[in-house]
N, C-alpha and C positions, 0 to 999 in steps of 0.2 A: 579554560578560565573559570567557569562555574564550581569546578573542584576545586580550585585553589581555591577561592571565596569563601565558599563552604566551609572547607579546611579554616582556612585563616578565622572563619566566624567560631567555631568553638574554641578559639584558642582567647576569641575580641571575647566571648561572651565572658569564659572567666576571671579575666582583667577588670571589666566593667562589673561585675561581681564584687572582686575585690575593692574597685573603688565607689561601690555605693555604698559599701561595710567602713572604708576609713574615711567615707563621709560623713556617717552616723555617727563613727566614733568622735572626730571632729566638733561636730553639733553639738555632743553629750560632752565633750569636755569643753564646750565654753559655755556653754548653760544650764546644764542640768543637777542637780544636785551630788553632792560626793556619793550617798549610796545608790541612787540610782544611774552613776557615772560609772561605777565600778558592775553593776547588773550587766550593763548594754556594751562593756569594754569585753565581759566574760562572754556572752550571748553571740557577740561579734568574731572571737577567736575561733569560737566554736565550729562556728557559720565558716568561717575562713581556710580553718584545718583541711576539711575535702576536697575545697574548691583548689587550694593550693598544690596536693597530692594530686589530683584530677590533671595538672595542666602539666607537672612531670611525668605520666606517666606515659611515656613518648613511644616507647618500644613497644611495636607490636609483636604478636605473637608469632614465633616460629612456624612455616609452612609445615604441614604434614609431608610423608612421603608420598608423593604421587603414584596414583593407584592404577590398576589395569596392568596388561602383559603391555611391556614395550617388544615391537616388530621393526627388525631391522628392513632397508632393501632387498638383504639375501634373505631375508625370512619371508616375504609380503611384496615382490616386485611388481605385480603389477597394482597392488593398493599405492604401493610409492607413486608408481611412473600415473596411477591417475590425477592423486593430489596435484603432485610434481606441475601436470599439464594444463589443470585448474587455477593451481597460484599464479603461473605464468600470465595465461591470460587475463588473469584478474591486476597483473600486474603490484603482485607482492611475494614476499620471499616465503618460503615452502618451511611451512616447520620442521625444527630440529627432532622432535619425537614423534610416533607416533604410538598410542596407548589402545589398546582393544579392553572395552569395558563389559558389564553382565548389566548393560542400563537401557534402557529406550531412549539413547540421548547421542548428540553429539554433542562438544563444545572445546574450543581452543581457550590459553592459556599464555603469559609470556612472564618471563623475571623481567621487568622492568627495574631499571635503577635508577636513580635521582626524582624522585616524583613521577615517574615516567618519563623522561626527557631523554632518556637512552635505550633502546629495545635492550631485551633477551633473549635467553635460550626460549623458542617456542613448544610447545606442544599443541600435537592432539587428539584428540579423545573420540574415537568410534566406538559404539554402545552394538554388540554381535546380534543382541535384539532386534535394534533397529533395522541392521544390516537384514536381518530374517525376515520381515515384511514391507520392503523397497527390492524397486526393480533397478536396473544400472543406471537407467535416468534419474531416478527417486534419489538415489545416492549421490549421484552428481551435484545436484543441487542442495542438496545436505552441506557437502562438503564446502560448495561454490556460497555459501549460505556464510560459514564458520569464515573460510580466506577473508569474509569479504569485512569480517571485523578487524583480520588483521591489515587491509587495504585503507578500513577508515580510520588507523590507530586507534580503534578503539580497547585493544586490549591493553595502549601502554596509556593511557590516560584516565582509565579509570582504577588505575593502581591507588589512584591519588584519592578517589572515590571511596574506595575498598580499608581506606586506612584510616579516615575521617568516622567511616559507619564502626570503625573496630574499637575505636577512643569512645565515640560517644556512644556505644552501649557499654563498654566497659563502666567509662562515668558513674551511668546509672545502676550497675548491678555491683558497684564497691559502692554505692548510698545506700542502696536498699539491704545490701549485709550490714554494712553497720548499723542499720535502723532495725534491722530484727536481732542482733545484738545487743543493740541496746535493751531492747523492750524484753529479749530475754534475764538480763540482769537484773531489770527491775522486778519482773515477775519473782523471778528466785528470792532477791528481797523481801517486796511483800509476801509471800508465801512462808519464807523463813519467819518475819516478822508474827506472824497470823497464827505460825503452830504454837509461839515461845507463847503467847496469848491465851490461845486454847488449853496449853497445856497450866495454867494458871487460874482456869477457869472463869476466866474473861471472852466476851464475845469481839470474834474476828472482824474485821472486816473487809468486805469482798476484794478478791483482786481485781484492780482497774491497771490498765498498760496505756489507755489512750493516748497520754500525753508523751509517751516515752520515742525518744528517734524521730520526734514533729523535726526537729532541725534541718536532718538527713533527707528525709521524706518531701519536706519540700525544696529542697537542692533539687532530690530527684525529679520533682516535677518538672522544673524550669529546663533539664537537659532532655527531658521526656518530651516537653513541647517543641526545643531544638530539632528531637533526634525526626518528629515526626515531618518536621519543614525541611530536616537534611534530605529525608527518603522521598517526598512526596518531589524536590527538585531534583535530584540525582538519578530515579527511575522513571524521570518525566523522558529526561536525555537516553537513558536506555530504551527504551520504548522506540523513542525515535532511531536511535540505532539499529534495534532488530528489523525496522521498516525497512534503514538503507539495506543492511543486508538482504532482505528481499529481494530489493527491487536489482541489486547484485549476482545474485543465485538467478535471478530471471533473464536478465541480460547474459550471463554465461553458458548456463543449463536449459536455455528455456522457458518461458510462461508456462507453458500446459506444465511441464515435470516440475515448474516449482511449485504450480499449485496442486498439482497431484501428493505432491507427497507433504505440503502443508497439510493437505484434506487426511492424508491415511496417519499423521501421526500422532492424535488424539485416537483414534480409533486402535493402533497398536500398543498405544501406552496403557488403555483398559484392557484389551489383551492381554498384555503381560501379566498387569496386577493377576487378573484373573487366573490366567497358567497358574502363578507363583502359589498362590492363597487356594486354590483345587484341585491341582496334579502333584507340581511340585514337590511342595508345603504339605502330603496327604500324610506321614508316617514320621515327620519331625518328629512327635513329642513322642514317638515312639522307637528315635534312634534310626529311621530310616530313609534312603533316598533313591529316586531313581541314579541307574548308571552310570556310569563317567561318562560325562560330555551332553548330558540328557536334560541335568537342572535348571539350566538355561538353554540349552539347546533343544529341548521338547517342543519348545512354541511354536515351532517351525510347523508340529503336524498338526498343531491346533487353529493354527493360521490357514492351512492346506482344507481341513474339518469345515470351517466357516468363513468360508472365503465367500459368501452371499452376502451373509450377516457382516462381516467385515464392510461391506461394500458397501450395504448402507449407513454404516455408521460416516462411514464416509463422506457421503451427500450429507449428512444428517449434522453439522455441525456444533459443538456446544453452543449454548447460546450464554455468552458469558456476562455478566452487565462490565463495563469500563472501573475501573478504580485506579488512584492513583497514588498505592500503593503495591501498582503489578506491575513486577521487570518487564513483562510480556506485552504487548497490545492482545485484546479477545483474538482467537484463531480466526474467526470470522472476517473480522476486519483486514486483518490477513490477506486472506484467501481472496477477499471483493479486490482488494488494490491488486493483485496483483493479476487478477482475472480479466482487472479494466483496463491493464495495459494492451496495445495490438498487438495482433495477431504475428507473431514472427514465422509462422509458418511452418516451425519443428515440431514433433509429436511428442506425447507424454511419453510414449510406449518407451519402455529400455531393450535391449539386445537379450538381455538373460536374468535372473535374480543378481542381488547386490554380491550377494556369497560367493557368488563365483569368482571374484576378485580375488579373492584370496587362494591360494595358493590349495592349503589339504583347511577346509571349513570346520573336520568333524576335530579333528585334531588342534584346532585352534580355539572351538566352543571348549575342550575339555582342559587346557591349558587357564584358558580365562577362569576358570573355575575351578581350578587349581591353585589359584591369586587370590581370587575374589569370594569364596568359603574361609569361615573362621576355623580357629584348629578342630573346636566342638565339632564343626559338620564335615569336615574333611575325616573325624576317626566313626563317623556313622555309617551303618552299614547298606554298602549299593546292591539292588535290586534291581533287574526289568522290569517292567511296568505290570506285568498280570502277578509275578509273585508280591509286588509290589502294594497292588491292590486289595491281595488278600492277604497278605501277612498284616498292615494297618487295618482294615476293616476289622482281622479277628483281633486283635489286639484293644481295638476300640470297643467289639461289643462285650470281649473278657470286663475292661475295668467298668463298663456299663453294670455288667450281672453282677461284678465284687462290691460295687458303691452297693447297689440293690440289697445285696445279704447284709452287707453291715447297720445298713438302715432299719434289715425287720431283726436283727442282734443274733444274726449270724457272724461266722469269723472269716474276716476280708482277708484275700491274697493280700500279699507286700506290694504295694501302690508304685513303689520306685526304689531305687538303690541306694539313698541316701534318705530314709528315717526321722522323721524328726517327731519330738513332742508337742513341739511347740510353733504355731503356723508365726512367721512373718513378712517381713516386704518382699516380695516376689515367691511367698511361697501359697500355697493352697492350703485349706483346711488340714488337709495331712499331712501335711508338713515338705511336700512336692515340688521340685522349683516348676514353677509356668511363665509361661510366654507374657510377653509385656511390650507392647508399640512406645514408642518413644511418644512423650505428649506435641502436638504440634503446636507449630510457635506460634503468639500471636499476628492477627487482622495489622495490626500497626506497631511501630515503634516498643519496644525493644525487640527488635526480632534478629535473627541469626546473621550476622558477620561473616562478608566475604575473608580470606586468607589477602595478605596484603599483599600487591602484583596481578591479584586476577581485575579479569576485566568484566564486566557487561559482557562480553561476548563469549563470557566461558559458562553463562547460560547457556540451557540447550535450546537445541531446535524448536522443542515443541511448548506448547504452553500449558499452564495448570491444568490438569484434567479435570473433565466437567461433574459437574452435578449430579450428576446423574450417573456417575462411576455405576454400574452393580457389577454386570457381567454386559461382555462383549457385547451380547446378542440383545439387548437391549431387555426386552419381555421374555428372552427367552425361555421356556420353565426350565431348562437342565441344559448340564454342560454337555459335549458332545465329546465321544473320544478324543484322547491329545493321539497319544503315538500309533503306529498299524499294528504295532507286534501287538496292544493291546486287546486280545481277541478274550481271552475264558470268562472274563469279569470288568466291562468296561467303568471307567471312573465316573461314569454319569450319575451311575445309582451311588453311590458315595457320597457322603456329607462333607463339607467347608471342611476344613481342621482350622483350627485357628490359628496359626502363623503361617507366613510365606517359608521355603526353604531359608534358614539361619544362610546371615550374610555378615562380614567387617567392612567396618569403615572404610578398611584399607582400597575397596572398590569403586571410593569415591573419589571424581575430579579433584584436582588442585584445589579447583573452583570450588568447591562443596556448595555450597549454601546457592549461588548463583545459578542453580538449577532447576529447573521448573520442582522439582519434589519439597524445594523449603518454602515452598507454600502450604505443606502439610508434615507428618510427620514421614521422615526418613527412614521406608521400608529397609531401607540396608543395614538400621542398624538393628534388629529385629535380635532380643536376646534367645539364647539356642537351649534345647533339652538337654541333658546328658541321656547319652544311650539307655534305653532299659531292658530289663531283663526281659524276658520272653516267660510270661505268664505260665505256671505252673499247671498241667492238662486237671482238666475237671471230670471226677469220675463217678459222679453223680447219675445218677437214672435219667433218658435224655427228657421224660416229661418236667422231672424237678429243674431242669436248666432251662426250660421252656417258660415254665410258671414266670419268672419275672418280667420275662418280655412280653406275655399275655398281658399280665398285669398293666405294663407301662401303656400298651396299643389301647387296653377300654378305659385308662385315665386318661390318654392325649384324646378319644374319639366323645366320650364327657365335657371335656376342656373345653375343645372345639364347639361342638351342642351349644355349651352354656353360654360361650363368648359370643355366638352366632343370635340366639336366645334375648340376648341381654343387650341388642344394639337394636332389637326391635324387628326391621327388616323383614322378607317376606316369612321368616319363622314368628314375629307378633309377639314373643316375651309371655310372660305370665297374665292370666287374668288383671292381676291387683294393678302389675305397671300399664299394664295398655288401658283401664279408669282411670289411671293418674294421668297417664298420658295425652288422652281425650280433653281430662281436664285442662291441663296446658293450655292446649290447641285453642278451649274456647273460650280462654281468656284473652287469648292475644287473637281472639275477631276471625277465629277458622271457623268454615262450618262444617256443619256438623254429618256424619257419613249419609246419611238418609237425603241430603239433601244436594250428592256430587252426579253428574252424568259421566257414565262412561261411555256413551255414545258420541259424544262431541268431544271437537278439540277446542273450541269458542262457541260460543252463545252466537244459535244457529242466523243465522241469517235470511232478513225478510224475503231479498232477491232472491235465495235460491231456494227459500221452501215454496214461495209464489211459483216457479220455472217446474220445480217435483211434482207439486200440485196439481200444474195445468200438464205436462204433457201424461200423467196419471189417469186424468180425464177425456187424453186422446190429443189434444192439441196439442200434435207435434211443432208445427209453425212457432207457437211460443218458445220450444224447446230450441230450435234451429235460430231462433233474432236472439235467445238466452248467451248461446255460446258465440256468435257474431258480433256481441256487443262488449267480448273482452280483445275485440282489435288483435295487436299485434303484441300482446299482453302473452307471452305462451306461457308462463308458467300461470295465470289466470283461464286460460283457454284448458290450458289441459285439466284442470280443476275441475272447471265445468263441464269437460268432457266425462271428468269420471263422476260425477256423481249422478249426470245422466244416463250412467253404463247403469249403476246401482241399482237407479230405477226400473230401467228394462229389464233385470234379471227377473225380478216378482210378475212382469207382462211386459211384454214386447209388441202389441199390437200396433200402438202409436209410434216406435221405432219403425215395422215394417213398413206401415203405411208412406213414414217419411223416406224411407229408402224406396220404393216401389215411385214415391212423387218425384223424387230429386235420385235419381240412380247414381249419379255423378257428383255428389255434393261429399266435399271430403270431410265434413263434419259429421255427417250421417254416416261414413264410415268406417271411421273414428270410433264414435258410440258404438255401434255393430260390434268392433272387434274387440273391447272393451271390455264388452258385455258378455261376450260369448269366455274371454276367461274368466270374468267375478262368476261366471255360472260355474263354469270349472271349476274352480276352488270351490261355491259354496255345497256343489257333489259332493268332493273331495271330502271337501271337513277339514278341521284343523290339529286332528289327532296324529301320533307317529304314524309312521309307515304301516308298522307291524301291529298299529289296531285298526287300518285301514282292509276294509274287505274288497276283493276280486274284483269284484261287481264296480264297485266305486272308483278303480282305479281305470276299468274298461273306460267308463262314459266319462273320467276326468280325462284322459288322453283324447279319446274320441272327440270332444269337445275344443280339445285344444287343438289340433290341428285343423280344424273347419275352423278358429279364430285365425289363425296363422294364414290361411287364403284369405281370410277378411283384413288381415295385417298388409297382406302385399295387394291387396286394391286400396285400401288406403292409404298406402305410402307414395304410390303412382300417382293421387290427386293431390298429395299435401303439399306441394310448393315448398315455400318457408315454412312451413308447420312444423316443428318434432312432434309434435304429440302423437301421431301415430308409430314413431319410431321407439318413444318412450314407453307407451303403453305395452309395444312389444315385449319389454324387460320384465315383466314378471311369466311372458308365457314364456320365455328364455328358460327362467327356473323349472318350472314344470316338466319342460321335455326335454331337459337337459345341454341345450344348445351348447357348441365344443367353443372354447375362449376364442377361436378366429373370427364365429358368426358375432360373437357379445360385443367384439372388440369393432366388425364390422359397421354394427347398428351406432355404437358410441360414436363410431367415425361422424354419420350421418348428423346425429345429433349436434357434434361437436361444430359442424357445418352453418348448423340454424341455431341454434342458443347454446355455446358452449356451456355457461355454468347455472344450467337450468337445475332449482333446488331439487323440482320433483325427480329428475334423471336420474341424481344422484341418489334420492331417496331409493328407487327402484335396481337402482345400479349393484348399490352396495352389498343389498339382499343377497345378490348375485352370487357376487365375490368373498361371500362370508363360508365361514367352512361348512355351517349347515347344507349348502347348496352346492354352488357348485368352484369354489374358491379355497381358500385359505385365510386365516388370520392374518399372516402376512400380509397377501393378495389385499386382502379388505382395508386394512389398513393405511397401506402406501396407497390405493387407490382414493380414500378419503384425504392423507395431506395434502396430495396432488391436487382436488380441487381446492383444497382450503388455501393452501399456497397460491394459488392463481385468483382468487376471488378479492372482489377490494370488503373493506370494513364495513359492516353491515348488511353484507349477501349471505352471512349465516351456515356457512358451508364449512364451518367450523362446527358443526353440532354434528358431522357425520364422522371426525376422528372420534369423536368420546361416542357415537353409537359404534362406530369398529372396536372400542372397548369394551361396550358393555356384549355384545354380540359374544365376543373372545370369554368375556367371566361367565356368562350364559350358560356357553356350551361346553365349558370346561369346567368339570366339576371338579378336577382336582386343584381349581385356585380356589384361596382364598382371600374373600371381598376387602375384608381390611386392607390387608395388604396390596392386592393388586389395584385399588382406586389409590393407593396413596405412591405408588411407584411415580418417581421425578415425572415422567413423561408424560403420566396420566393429569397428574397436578398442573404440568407447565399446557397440556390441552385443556383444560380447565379454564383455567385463568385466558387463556385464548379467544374462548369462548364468548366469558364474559365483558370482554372486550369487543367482539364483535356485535354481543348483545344491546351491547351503551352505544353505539356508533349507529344500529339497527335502530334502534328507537327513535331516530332524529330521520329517517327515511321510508319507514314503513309504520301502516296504519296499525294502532295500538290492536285493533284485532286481527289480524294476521295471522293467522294460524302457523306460517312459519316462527314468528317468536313465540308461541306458546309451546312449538312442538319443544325447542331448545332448550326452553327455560325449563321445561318439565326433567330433558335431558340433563343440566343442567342442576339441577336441585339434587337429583338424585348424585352426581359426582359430590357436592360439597356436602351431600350426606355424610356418605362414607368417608371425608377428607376430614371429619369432624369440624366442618366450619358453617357452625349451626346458623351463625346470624345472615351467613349469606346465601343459604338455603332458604332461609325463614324470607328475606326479602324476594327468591325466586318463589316461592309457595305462595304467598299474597297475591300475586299475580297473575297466576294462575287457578287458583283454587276455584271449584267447580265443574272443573268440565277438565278430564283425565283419560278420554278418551284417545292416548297416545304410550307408548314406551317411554317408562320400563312399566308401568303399573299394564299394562294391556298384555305381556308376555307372563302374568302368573294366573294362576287357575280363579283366584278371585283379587280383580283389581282392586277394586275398592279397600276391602283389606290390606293389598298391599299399601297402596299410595296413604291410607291412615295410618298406620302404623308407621312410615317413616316421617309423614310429615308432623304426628302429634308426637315423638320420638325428641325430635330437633326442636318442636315447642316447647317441650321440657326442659332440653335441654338449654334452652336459650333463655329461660324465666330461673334454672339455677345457676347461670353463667351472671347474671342478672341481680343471684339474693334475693330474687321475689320469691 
C-alpha cells in the first residue's frame, strides 16, 4: 500500500503543479494588467512544458541482461537439491534461475507483472566469493536469508517501489539537462555577443549565466525534495524487511549460523576489496593477470593466510551510525536481534566449506570469470602468481626509471601502445589511457535506480562496508601471501596498483543498484588498460640504472625528515618555529618549559608526602594506618602500596622493622615485594639490553626472584586484596613468566577487582611486543577491558596506549598516518567520551584522568585536532610525569614542542 501511495503521489504532485500554474494563470487574467498577463501566461508555459513531459514519461527502462553463469540441476545438483530444501521449508517456491556471481553478495530477483500483483520467473544470485569464505551453515543461512524475501513477497511488491524511484530521478536529471542547456545557450550568446564588441573596440562585459535554467532548476528541487521523502519511506520498509529475513534465516538455518555469517560478511567483503585492489589488480595496467580461475578464485588462499585476522574482524563489527537513507539496517543491529533470540540449540559449525556444494568449484570459479571479465581483460595475458609478481614489479619499476630519464631530458621508452600528443579525459600526461573508479553516488536523492521488478530483497546479504575499509587485517602493515604456489617473490613486498582486476557490468545482478555496493562507487565497473608492450631491455651500465632509484630513496628519506620536522613532535622543528611556537603557547596561558615537572602526574599531595616523610624517619606505624585507611579502595591501596615500595628502595630500615613487628601483616608484604622489584629495575636501568652490563643483569634477576617469594607470602595473606597479585605484573616482565603464569595471576585478579585501572596498567606492559606479547596480543587485550568497563572507569586510555606502544616500537610506521587510521580515531573519540563521563565521578585530581588526558592530547595531536588537544593540555599542564612525553630521552622537550605545536596551531586556525 505504501508503494502504491508513493507511486500515485508523484503522479498527485504534477497535477497539483499544473494546477497552481492554471491558477496563477486564472488570477493574471482577471486582474492583472495585459502586459504583465501575457509575462506570467509565457513564464507559466514554460513552468508547465516539463512538468507535463515528466508525467508521460511512463516507460521505464528496459532490464539489462542478467549477469553471472546460470547453473542448471545437471550442472550444480547438490547447490539445487539445498535451495530446493530451504524454499520448502521456508514454505515458498524455489527459484527458476540460479546465477553464480564474482561478488561478495547474494540476492534474489523476480519479473513481476501488473505492479507486482502477479509473480515471475525467479532468480538467484550466489556471489563464489561469498561462497569462499562460509562454511555449509554460513550458506544456509545466506540462502534461507534471500527465500525468505521471496516468503514475505517482498520481491514482487517492491517492483512497484523500483519504478517510482526510476520516474522520479529521471524527472530530476531531464530538469537538470535542460537547465545546463539552457545556461549553455546563453553563455554561447553572451560570449558571441562580447567578442562582436571586442572586436569593435568596445568594452565587454562579463559573462553572467545566473539567471538562465532558474525555471528548470527549481522544478528540480520540488521533485528533489519528493524524491528524498520517496527514499527516506520506501528504504524505512526495506530495512524492515531485511529484519524479517533475518529473523527467517534464523528460524531455518539456525541463530548461531545466522549470526555467524552475518558477523563474517563485512569482514569478507573487505577481503575481497582488498584481494582485488593487491593480488589480483597487481599487473592490469600492465596487460596482466593471474591464471584462469585465480582472479576471483585466489581469495580462497588469502582467506586460508588470515584467517586470525579474519576472525577478528569478525567480532569487531563496523560501527555504523543509523540513516535513513540505508536499504540495510547497521550489521550490528543485526547481529544483537538476532543473537537475543533463544537459544535453539543448533551449532554455527557447518559440515564442510560452502564450495563443496558445487559440483567441480575450480572449474566453476574459472567459468564465472569467463562471464564476468570484460573483453579488454579476457585478451590479457594469464600468469602464476610468482611470474606474475615479477613480470608487474619489473614492468612498474621500468616505467618508474623511463619517467625519471625524461624528467632529467633523457629519451623515455614508449609509455604505451597507443601514442598520443595530446593528454585528455581518461588519459595521463602522455597521452596513456588510465584507470578511472566510477564517482559514487550521492548520501541522498538522486541516487541510482533499481531496474523495474527488482525487489528490496535483491539487495545483498551484507551491508555497506565500514569505515574503516583499508585492508583486512585491520593495522596490519602488509599484505600476506594470497596463493602457496606463491613462493620466489611473495606479493607482500609489492605496492597497491591502482585498479582491481578490469570487470563488466554484465557481472551485475538484475538488481544492480539494490546492492550494498551503490552505496559507493561500483568496483565492477572499473575501466580496463589495453595490453602493453613489454618494455624494451636497458643496456645501460647497471650503476647508471641504479642512479635514479638512489636518487628517488634520499628524496623520499628528506621528505619524510622534513614532514616529521615540520609537525614539531619529538624531532622539535627548527630553532625559529619552536620561538614561535613557545610564543603561541604563552599566549594562550601555557607555561612556560622551566616551570613543568616531570616527576609528577598531579600536584603532589599533602597525605602522601606526610605518609613518605614520616615512615622516612622510621615510623613505620604511620606507613601501616597510611595504606589501611584506603579501605576497601584497591586501586587506592595499591597506590599507596607503591609509593611506599618507592620509599624503601633508597632505605628499608623502617620497612624491616615493620615486617619483623607485624610478620603476618599483608600490607607489610605487599611493600616488601614491591620494593624488592623497583630495586630491580632501578639496578637494571632503563637502557636496552645490549647497553645493559653482566654484572647488572646478575643482581637484576637475583633480585627478582627473592621478590617473587616475597610475591607468594603476600598473596597467601591477601584475602580480597589484588594488590599483591598486581604488583607481581611487572616482576612477570622481568623474568619472563610464559602466558599461562600471566594469564594465571589475571585470573586471581579478575577474582578481587576485575577492572582494576592499575592491572591493567601493568598488564598491558606485559602483552606488548616489547616484552613479552604482541601488538595484537596488547591490543585486544586493552578493548577487552574497555568493553567491559562502564563510562568513566577510563579503561579506554589503554586501547590508544596499545597504539601508541605499537608506533613506538615500530619504526617502520609512520605517526601521521598511523594516529589517523579509522580505528585509532574511533579509540580516540572513545576515549574522550569516557573522559566527559569520568569527570562527573572522580576527583578532578586523579591521576587516572590526567594520565589519559595526557594520552589523549597526544592522539588529537597527531589527528590534527588542535582545539581539542589544546582543551586536553590546559588540564593538564604542569606536571608530565607520564606517557608519551616520559618514553623519549628528554621529556620536557617532547611534551613542549607538541603542545606549543598545537598552540600555534590553534591561534592560526583562530587568525590571531
Amino acid at each position: 500500500m505504501r508503494a502504491f501511495v508513493l507511486l500515485s503521489g508523484f503522479y498527485l504532485l504534477g497535477l497539483l503543479l499544473l494546477a497552481v500554474l492554471g491558477g496563477i494563470d486564472w488570477a493574471a487574467w482577471v486582474w492583472a494588467p495585459g502586459a504583465v498577463r501575457i509575462k506570467i501566461f509565457f513564464v507559466s508555459v514554460v513552468l508547465a512544458i516539463p512538468v507535463v513531459q515528466g508525467l508521460f514519461m511512463l516507460r521505464t527502462p528496459r532490464d539489462d541482461e542478467p549477469g553471472g553463469l546460470p547453473v542448471t540441476e545437471a550442472d550444480e545438483p547438490r547447490l539445487w537439491a539445498t535451495v530446493r530444501e530451504l524454499a520448502e521449508r521456508i514454505g515458498t517456491r524455489a527459484p527458476d534461475e540460479i546465477r553464480l556471481t564474482a561478488d561478495v553478495n547474494a540476492a534474489v530477483g523476480e519479473d513481476a507483472r501488473l505492479l507486482g500483483l502477479i509473480g515471475g520467473r525467479r532468480r538467484m544470485y550466489i556471489g563464489l566469493p561469498l561462497m569462499s569464505g562460509l562454511d555449509e551453515a554460513g550458506l544456509r543461512a545466506v540462502l534461507a536469508h534471500e527465500l525468505g524475501h521471496y516468503s514475505n513477497a517482498d520481491t514482487r511488491l517492491t517492483a512497484l517501489t523500483a519504478r517510482g524511484r526510476v520516474q522520479v530521478a529521471r524527472m530530476i536529471e531531464t530538469f537538470h539537462a535542460k537547465a545546463d542547456a539552457k545556461v549553455a545557450r546563453e553563455r554561447a550568446r553572451q560570449e558571441q555577443k562580447a567578442g562582436k564588441r571586442l572586436a569593435k573596440g568596445r568594452t565587454a562585459k562579463e559573462v553572467d549565466t545566473a539567471g538562465a535554467g532558474i525555471t528548470y532548476r527549481t522544478m528540480a528541487k520540488i521533485y528533489t525534495a519528493y524524491g528524498n521523502l520517496y527514499l527516506r519511506a520506501t528504504l524505512s520498509g526495506a530495512r524492515r524487511q531485511e529484519l524479517a529475513a533475518d529473523l527467517a534465516a534464523a528460524r531455518i538455518a539456525g541463530r548461531d549460523a545466522t549470526a555467524r555469517a552475518l558477523r563474517a560478511i563485512p569482514a569478507l567483503d573487505a577481503a575481497h576489496d582488498f584481494y582485488l585492489s593487491s593480488y589480483a589488480g597487481l599487473g592490469t595496467e600492465f596487460g596482466l593477470l593471474p591464471a584462469r580461475g585465480e582472479v576471483f578464485g585466489g581469495v580462497r588462499h588469502l582467506l586460508a593466510a588470515r584467517a586470525e585476522e579474519l576472525a577478528g574482524l569478525r567480532e569487531d563489527l563496523p560501527d555504523e551510525p543509523a540513516s535513513p537513507y540505508e536499504s540495510h539496517p547497521p550489521m550490528a543491529e543485526r547481529v544483537a536481534r538476532v543473537e537475543a533470540l533463544p537459544d535453539d540449540g543448533r551449532s554455527a559449525e557447518g559440515t564442510g566449506p560452502a564450495l563443496a556444494l558445487l559440483s567441480a568449484p575450480d572449474t566453476a570459479l574459472a567459468a564465472v570469470e569467463d562471464v564476468s571479465l570484460s573483453p579488454e581483460a579476457r585478451r590479457m595475458r594469464r600468469l602464476a602468481w610468482p611470474e606474475l609478481v615479477h613480470e608487474s614489479m619489473s614492468a612498474r619499476v621500468a616505467r618508474g626509471t623511463a619517467e625519471l630519464r625524461a624528467a632529467a631530458g633523457g629519451r623515455p621508452s614508449r609509455p604505451c601502445s597507443t601514442p598520443s600528443t595530446r593528454a585528455g579525459p581518461g588519459r595521463s600526461p602522455a597521452g596513456c589511457p588510465v584507470p578511472r573508479r566510477p564517482r559514487p553516488p550521492p548520501a541522498a536523492w538522486p541516487a541510482s535506480s533499481p531496474a523495474p521488478g527488482c525487489a528490496a530483497a535483491c539487495r545483498p546479504w551484507s551491508p555497506k562496508n565500514s569505515s574503516a575499509r583499508g585492508t583486512p587485517a585491520g593495522s596490519s602493515p602488509g599484505p600476506a601471501p594470497p596463493p602457496s604456489t606463491c613462493r620466489t617473490e611473495p606479493p607482500s613486498s609489492s605496492p597497491r596498483p591502482s585498479t582491481p582486476p578490469p570487470r563488466t557490468s554484465r557481472t551485475r545482478p538484475r538488481c544492480g543498484p539494490c546492492s550494498h555496493r551503490s552505496r559507493r562507487a561500483d568496483a565492477r565497473t572499473v575501466r580496463t588498460l589495453p595490453p602493453h608492450p613489454t618494455p624494451r631491455k636497458d643496456l645501460r651500465p647497471p650503476m647508471a640504472r641504479l642512479l635514479p632509484l638512489i636518487v628517488i630513496a634520499i628524496a623520499l628519506y628528506f621528505w619524510i625528515k622534513n614532514r616529521r620536522a615540520a609537525k614539531g613532535g619529538a624531532a622539535g622543528g627548527s630553532g625559529g618555529s619552536r620561538a614561535r611556537n613557545a610564543e603561541a603557547a604563552a599566549r594562550l596561558g601555557l607555561l612556560p618549559a622551566d616551570r613543568l615537572d616531570t616527576e609528577n602526574l598531579t600536584p603532589p599531595s599533602a597525605v602522601h608526602t606526610a605518609a613518605k616523610e614520616a615512615v622516612q624517619a622510621g615510623d613505620w606505624a604511620a606507613g601501616a594506618a597510611y595504606v589501611e585507611e584506603a579501605g576497601r579502595d584497591w586501586y587506592e591501596r595499591r597506590r599507596r602500596i607503591s609509593r611506599l615500595a618507592d620509599a624503601a628502595v633508597q632505605d628499608d630500615a623502617w620497612l624491616l622493622a615493620w615486617r619483623a613487628a607485624r610478620p603476618e601483616d599483608p600490607a607489610a608484604a605487599a611493600v616488601q615485594a614491591s620494593s624488592l622489584v623497583y630495586l630491580a629495575w632501578e639496578i637494571r636501568g632503563s637502557k636496552l639490553a645490549k647497553h645493559t652490563t653482566d654484572e647488572q643483569f646478575a643482581s637484576f634477576h637475583r633480585v627478582l626472584k627473592q621478590a617473587r617469594e616475597t610475591f607468594a607470602h603476600a598473596q597467601e595473606l591477601a584475602g580480597d586484596d589484588p594488590s599483591p597479585f598486581i604488583g607481581e605484573l611487572p616482576l612477570a616482565m622481568g623474568l619472563g613468566y610464559p602466558h599461562e603464569a600471566v594469564e594465571a595471576i589475571w585470573a586471581e585478579i579478575e577474582k578481587r577487582d576485575p577492572l582494576n585501572y592499575l592491572a591493567y596498567s601493568s598488564a598491558l606492559q606485559y602483552w606488548c611486543a616489547k616484552w613479552c606479547g604482541s601488538h595484537e596480543a596488547a591490543l585486544a587485550f586493552a578493548r577487552r577491558g574497555a568493553e567491559r568497563a562502564r563510562p568513566g572507569q577510563l579503561l579506554t586510555n589503554f586501547v590508544l596506549e596499545a597504539y601508541f606502544e605499537q608506533e613506538s616500537y615500530d619504526s617502520d610506521l609512520e605517526p601521521q598516518e598511523f594516529y589517523n587510521r579509522p580505528e585509532v580515531v574511533a579509540a580516540t573519540d572513545a576515549a574522550l567520551v569516557d573522559l566527559a563521563a569520568a569527570e562527573s565521578v572522580l576527583d578532578p585530581a586523579d591521576p587516572r584522568l590526567a594520565e589519559t588526558r595526557h594520552m589523549v592530547a597526544w592522539m588529537l595531536y597527531w589527528q590534527d585536532r588542535y582545539e581539542a588537544a589544546l582543551a586536553q593540555f590546559r588540564l593538564v599542564d604542569g606536571y608530565i610525569g607520564t606517557a608519551p612525553w616520559s618514553y623519549a630521552g628528554d621529556p620536557k622537550g617532547r611534551y613542549t614542542n607538541v603542545r606549543d605545536y598545537t598552540a600555534a596551531q590553534v591561534l592560526k586556525a583562530r587568525g590571531e
